[in-house]
MDAnalysis code that builds the backbone (N, CA, C; Angstrom):
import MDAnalysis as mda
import numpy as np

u = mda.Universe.empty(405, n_residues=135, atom_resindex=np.repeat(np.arange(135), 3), trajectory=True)
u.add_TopologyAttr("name", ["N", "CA", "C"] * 135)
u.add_TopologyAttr("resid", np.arange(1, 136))
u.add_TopologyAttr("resname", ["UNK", "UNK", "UNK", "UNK", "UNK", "UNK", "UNK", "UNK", "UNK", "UNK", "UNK", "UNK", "UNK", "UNK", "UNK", "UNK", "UNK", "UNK", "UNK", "UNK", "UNK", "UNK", "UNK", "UNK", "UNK", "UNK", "UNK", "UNK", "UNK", "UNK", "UNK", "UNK", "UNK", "UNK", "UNK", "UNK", "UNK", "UNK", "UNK", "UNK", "UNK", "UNK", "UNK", "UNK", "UNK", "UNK", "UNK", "UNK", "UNK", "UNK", "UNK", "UNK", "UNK", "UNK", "UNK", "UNK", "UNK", "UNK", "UNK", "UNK", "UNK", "UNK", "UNK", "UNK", "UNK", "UNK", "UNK", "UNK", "UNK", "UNK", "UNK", "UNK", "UNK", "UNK", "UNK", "UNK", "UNK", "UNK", "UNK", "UNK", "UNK", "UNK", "UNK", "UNK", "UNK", "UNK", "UNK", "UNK", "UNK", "UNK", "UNK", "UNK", "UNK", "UNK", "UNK", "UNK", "UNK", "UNK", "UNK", "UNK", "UNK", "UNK", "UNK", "UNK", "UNK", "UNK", "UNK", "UNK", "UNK", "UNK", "UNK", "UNK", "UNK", "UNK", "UNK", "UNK", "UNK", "UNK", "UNK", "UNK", "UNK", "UNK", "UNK", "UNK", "UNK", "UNK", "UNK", "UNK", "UNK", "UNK", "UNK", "UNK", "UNK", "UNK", "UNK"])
u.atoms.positions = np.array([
    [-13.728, 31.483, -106.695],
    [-14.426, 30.205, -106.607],
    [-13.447, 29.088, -106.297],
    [-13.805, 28.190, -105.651],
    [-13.078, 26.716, -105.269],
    [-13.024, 25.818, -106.379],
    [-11.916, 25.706, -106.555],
    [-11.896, 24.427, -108.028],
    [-12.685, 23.230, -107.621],
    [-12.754, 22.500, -108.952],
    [-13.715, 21.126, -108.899],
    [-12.778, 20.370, -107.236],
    [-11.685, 20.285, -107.693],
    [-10.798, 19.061, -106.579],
    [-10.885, 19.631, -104.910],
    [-11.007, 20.921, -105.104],
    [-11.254, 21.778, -103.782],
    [-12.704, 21.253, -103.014],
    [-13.739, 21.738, -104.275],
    [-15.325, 21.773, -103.628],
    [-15.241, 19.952, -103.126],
    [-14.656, 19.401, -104.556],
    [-14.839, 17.489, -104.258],
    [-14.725, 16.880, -102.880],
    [-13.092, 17.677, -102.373],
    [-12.644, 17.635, -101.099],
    [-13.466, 18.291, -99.944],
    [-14.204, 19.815, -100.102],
    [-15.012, 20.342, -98.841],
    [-16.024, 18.963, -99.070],
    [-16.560, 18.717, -99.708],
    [-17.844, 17.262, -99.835],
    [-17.743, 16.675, -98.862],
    [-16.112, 16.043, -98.601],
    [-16.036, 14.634, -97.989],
    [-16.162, 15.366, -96.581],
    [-15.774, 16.430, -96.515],
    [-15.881, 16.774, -94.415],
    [-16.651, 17.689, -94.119],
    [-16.706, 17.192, -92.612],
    [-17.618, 17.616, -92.091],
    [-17.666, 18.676, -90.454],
    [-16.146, 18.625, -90.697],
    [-15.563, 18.767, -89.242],
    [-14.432, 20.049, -89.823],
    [-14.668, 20.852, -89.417],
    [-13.652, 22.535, -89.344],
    [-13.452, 22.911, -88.299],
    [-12.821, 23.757, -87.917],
    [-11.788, 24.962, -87.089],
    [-11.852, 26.195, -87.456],
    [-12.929, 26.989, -87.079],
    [-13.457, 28.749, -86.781],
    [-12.953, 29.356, -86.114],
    [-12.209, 30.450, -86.381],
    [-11.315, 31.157, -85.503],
    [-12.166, 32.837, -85.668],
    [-12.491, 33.088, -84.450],
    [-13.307, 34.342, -84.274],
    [-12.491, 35.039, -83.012],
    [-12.731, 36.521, -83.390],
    [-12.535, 37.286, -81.841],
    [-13.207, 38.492, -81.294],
    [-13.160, 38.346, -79.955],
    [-13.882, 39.113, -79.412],
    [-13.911, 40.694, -79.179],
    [-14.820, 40.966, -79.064],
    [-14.728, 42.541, -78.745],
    [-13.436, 43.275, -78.478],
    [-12.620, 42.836, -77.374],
    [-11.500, 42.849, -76.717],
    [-10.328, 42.220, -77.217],
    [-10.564, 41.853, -78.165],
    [-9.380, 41.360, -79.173],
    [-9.051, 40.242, -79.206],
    [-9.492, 39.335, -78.089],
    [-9.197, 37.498, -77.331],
    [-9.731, 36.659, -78.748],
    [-8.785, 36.177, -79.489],
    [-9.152, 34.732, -80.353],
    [-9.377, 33.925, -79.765],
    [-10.562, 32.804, -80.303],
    [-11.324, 31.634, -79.685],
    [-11.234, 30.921, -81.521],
    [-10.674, 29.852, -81.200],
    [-10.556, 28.755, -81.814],
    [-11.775, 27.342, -81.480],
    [-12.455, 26.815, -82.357],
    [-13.272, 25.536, -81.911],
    [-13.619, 24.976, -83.171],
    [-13.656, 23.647, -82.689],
    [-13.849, 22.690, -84.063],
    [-15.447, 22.823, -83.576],
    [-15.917, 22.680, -85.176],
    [-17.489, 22.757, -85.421],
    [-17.690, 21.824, -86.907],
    [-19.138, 21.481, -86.858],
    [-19.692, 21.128, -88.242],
    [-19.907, 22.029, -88.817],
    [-20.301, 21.827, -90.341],
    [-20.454, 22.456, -90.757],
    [-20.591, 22.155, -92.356],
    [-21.840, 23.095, -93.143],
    [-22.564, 22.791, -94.279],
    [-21.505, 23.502, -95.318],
    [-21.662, 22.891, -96.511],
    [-21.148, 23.872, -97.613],
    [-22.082, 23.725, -99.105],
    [-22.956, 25.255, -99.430],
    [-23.291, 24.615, -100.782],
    [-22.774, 25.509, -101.783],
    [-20.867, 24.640, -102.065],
    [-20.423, 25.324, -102.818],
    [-19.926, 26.434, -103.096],
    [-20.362, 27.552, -102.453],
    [-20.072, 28.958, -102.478],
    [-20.101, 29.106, -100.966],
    [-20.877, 28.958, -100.282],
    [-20.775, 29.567, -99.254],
    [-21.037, 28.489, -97.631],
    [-20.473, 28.485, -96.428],
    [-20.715, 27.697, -95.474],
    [-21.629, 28.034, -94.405],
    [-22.420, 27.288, -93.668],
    [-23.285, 27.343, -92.349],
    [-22.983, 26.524, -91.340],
    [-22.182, 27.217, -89.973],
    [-22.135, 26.596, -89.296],
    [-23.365, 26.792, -88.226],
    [-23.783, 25.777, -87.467],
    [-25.034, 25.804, -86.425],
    [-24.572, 24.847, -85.143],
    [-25.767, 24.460, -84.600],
    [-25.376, 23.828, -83.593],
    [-26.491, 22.978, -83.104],
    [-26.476, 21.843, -82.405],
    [-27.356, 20.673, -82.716],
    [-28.356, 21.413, -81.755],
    [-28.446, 22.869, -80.577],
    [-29.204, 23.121, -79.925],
    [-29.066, 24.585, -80.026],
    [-30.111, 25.577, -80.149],
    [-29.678, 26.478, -80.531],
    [-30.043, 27.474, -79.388],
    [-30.168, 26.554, -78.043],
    [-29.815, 27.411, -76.864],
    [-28.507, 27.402, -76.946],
    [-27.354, 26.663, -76.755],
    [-26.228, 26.450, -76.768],
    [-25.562, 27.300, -77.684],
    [-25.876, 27.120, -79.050],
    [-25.531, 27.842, -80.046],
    [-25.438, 29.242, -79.794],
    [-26.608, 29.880, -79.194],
    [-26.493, 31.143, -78.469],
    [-25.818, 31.756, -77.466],
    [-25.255, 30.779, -76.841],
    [-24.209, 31.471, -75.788],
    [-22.662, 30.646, -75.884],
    [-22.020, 30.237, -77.214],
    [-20.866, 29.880, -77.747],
    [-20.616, 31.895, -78.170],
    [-19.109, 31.590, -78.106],
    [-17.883, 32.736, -78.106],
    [-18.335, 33.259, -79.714],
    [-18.345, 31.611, -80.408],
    [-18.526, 32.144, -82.044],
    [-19.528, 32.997, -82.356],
    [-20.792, 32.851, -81.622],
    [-21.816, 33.104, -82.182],
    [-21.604, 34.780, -81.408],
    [-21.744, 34.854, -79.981],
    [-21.511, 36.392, -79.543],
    [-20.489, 37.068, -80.443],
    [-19.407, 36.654, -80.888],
    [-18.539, 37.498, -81.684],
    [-18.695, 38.088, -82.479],
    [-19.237, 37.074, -83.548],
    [-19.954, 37.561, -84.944],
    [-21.135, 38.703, -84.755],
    [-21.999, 37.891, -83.621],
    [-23.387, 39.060, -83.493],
    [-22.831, 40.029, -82.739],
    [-21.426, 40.499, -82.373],
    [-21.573, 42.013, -81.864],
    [-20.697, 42.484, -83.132],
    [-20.310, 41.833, -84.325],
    [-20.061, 42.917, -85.301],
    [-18.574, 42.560, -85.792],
    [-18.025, 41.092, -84.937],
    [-16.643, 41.034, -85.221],
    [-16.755, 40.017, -86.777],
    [-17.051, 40.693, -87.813],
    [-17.389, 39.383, -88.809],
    [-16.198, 39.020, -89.442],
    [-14.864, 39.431, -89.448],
    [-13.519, 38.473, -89.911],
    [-13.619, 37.006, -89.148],
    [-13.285, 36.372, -90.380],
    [-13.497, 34.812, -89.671],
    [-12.327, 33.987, -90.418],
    [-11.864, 33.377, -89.671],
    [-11.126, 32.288, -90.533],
    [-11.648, 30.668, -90.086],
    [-11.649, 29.865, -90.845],
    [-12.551, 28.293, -90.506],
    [-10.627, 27.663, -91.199],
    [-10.468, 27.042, -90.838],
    [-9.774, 25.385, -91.507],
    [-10.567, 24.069, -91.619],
    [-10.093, 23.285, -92.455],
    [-10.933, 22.135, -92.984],
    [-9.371, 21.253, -93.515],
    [-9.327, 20.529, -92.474],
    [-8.206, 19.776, -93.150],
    [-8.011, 18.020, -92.244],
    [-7.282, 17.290, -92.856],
    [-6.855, 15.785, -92.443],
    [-5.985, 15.408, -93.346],
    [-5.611, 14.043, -92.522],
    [-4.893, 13.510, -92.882],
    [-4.844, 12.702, -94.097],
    [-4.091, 12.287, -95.684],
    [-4.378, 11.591, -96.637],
    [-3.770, 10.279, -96.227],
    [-2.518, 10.687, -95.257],
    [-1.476, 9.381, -94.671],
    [-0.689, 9.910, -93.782],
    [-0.338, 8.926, -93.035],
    [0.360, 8.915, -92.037],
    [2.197, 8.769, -92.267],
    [1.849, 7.925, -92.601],
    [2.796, 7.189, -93.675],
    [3.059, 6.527, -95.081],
    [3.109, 7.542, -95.860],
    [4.164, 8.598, -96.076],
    [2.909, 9.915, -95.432],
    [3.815, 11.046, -94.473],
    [2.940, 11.909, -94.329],
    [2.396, 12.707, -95.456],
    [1.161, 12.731, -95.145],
    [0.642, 13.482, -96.653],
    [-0.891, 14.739, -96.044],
    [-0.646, 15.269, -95.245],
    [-1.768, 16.255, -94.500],
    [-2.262, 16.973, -95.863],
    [-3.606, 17.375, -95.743],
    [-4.504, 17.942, -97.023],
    [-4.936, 19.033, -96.432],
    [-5.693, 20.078, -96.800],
    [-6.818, 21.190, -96.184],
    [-6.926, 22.351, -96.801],
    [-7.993, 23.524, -96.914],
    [-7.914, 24.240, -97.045],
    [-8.076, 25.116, -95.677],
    [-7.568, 26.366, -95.550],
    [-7.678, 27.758, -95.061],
    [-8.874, 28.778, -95.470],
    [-9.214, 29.467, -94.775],
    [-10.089, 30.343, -96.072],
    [-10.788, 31.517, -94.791],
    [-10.333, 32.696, -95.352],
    [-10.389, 33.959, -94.364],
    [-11.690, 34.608, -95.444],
    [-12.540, 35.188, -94.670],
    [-13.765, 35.687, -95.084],
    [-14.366, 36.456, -93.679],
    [-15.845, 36.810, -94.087],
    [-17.274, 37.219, -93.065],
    [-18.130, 36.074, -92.908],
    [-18.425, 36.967, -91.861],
    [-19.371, 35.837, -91.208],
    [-20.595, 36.668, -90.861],
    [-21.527, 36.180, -90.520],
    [-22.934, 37.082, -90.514],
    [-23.999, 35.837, -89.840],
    [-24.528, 36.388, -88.701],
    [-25.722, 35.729, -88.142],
    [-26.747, 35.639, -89.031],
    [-27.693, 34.445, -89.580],
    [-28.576, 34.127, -90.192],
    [-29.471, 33.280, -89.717],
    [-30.955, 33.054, -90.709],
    [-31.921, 32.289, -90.302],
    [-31.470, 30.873, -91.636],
    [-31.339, 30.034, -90.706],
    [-31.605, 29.244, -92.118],
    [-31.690, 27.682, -91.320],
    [-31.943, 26.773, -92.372],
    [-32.852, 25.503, -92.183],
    [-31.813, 24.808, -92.458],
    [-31.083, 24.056, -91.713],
    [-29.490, 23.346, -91.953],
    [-29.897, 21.998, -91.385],
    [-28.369, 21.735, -91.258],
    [-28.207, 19.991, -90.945],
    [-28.594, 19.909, -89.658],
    [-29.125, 21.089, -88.770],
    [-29.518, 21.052, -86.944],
    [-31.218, 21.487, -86.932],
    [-31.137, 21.424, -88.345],
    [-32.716, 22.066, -88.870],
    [-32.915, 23.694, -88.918],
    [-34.340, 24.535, -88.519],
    [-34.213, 25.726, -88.588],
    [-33.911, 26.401, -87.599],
    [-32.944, 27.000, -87.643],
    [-32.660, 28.213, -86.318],
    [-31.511, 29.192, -87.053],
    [-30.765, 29.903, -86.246],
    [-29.689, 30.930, -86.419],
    [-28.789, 30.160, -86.629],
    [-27.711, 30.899, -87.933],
    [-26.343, 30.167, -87.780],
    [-25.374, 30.952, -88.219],
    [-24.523, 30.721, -88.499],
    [-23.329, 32.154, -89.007],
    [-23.082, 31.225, -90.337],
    [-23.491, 32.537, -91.630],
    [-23.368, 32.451, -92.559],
    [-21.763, 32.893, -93.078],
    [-20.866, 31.811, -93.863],
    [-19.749, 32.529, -94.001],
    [-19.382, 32.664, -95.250],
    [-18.904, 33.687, -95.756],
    [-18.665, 34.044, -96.941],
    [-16.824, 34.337, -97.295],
    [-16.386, 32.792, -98.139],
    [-15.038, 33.293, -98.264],
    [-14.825, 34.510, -99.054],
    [-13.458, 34.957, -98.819],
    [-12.843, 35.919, -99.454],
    [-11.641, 35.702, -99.863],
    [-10.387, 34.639, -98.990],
    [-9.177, 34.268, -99.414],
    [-8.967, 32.599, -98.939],
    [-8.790, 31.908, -100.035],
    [-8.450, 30.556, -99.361],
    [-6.893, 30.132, -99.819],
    [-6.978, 28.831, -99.323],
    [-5.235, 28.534, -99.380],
    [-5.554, 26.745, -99.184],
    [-5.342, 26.087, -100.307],
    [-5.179, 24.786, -99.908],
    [-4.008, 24.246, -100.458],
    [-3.539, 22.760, -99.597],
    [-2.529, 22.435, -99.963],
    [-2.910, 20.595, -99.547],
    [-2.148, 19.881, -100.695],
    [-2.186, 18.676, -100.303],
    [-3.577, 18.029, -101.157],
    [-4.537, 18.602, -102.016],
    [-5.484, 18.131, -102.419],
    [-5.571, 17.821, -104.134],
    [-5.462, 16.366, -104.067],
    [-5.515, 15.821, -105.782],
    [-5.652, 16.655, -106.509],
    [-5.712, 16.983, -107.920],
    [-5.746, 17.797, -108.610],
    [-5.411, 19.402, -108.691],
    [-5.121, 19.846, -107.643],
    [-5.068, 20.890, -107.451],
    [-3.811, 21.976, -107.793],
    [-3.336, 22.439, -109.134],
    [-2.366, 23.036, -109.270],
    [-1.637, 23.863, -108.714],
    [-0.161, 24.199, -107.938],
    [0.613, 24.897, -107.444],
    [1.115, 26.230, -108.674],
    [1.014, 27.202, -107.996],
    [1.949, 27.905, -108.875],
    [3.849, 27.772, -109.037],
    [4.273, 27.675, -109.947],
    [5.995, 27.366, -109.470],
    [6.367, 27.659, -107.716],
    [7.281, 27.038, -107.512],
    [7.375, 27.010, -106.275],
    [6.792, 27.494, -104.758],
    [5.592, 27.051, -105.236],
    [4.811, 27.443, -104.218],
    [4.472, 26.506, -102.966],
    [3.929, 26.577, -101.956],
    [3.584, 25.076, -101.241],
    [1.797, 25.127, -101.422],
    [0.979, 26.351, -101.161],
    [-0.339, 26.557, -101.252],
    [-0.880, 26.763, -102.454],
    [-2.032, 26.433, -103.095],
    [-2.520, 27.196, -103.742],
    [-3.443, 28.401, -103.202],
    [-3.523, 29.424, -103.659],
    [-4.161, 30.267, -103.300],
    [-5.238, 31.186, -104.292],
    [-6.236, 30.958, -103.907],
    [-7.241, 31.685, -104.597],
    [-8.394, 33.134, -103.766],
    [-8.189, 33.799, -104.709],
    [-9.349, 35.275, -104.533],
    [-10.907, 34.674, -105.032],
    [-11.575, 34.937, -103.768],
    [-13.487, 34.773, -103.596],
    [-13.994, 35.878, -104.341],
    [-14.403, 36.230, -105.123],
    [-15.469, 37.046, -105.590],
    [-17.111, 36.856, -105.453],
])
C-alpha cells in the first residue's frame, strides 16, 4: 500500500508517464492522465476511438500487461528539489466510467513502487528511494 504522504501526493496530479511494449519487444513511453482511487489507477482517453488505436492500449490488449507509469514534478527549481513516484505493476483492458466517462481503459495494478522527494515519507538508512511491495 502507498503511505498517507504518497496517496496525498498521487491526489495533487494528474499527469504520468506509461511505459508499455510491444509484441516485438519496442518500448513506447507517453504522458497520459490519469485516475487513482487509492489502490489502483485508470488511464483512458478523452475519445475512445483514439484510445483504441494508441501503442498503450494495443499492447496491453495483446497480452503485454508489465507496465511501468511515473508520476513526478518539480517541488523547486531552486533549491532543486524533484518529487515522484515509480511504480511497476499490470495492466489489464477494462470497462469503466472515468474522468473521459464510460468506455475501455487500462486498469493498473501496482506491484513495486519507488518514491523519492515526497514530505513525510521515510528513507531507509542510506537510501535515496523509498521503496515499497503492493499486495
Amino acid at each position: 500500500m502507498f503511505s498517507e504522504p504518497e496517496v496525498k501526493y498521487l491526489k495533487t496530479q494528474r499527469l504520468a508517464r506509461i511505459a508499455t511494449v510491444s509484441r516485438d519487444r519496442r518500448p513506447d513511453v507517453v504522458p497520459v492522465a490519469f485516475e487513482f482511487d487509492g489502490k489502483q489507477f485508470y488511464i483512458g482517453s478523452h475519445s475512445q476511438e483514439i484510445f483504441h488505436r494508441t501503442r498503450k492500449y494495443k499492447n496491453v490488449k495483446a497480452g503485454n500487461e508489465k507496465v511501468t507509469i511515473v508520476i513526478d514534478d518539480m517541488e523547486s527549481i531552486d533549491p532543486w528539489k524533484p518529487r515522484g513516484i515509480k511504480i511497476e505493476g499490470t495492466a489489464e483492458v477494462v470497462d469503466h466510467k472515468g474522468m473521459f466517462g464510460p468506455g475501455k481503459y487500462l486498469k493498473f495494478t501496482p506491484k513495486v513502487s519507488w518514491s523519492w522527494g515526497i514530505k513525510g515519507v521515510e528513507l531507509a538508512k542510506g537510501e535515496l528511494r523509498a521503496k515499497t511491495i503492493h499486495r
